[in-house]
C-alpha positions in Angstrom: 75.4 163.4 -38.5 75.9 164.8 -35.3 72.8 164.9 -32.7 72.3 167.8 -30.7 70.4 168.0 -27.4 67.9 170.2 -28.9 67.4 167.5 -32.0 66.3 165.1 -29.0 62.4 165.1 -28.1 63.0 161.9 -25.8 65.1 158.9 -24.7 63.5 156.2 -23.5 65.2 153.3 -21.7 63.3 150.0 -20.8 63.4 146.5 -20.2 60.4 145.3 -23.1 58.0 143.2 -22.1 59.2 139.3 -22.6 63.0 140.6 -23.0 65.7 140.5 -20.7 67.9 143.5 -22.0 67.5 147.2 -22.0 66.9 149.0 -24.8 67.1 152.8 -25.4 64.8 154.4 -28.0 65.9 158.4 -28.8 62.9 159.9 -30.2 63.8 163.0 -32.6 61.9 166.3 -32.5 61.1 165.6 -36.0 59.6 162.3 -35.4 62.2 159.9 -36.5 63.5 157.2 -33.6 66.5 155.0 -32.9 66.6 152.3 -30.8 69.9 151.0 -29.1 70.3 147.0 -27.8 71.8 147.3 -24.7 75.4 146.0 -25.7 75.2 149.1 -27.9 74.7 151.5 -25.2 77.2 149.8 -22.6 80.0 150.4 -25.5 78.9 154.1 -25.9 78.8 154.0 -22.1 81.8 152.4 -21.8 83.7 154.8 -24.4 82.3 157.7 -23.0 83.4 157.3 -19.1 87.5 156.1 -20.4 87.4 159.4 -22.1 86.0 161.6 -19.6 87.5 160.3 -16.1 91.3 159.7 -17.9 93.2 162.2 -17.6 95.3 162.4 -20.5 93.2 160.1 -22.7 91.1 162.3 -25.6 89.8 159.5 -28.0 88.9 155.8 -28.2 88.1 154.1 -31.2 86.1 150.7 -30.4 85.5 148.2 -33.5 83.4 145.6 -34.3 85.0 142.5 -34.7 83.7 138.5 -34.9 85.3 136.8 -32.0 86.4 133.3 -32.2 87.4 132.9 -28.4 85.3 134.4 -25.8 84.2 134.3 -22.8 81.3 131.9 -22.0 78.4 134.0 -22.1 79.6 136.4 -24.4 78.8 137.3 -27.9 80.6 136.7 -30.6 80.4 139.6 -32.0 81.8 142.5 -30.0 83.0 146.0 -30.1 86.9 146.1 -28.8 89.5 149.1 -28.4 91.8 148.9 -31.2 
């Protein structure tokens, strides 16, 4: 599926009530929604800007992957550049 611009009614990014994260809701002209948790949209973020501010660089491929040793703080589950 690929979303274009025009396919997009809204995007709404808050901080709900009682949570501590962002999330990012895209509303589609036809009604339908998705809503993004925040480490979601830091990894599309965070794909997006390597791609466009590297120079030579024209993909990334990020993957989900259960980490045993991480950072304190950190999920265990995390999307990482393979």
């Amino acid at each position: 599926m690929i979303v274009h611009n025009e396919d997009i009614k809204e995007i709404i990014a808050e901080i709900p009530e009682g949570h501590k994260h962002v999330r990012t809701t895209v509303v589609f002209q036809d009604g339908k929604s998705m809503t993004l948790q925040e480490a979601a949209m830091a990894n599309l973020v965070r794909a997006y800007i390597n791609i466009k501010t590297h120079p030579f660089r024209a993909r990334i491929r990020l993957t989900g992957t259960r980490l045993k040793e991480r950072k304190d703080g950190f999920a265990e589950w995390q999307l990482v550049e393979d």
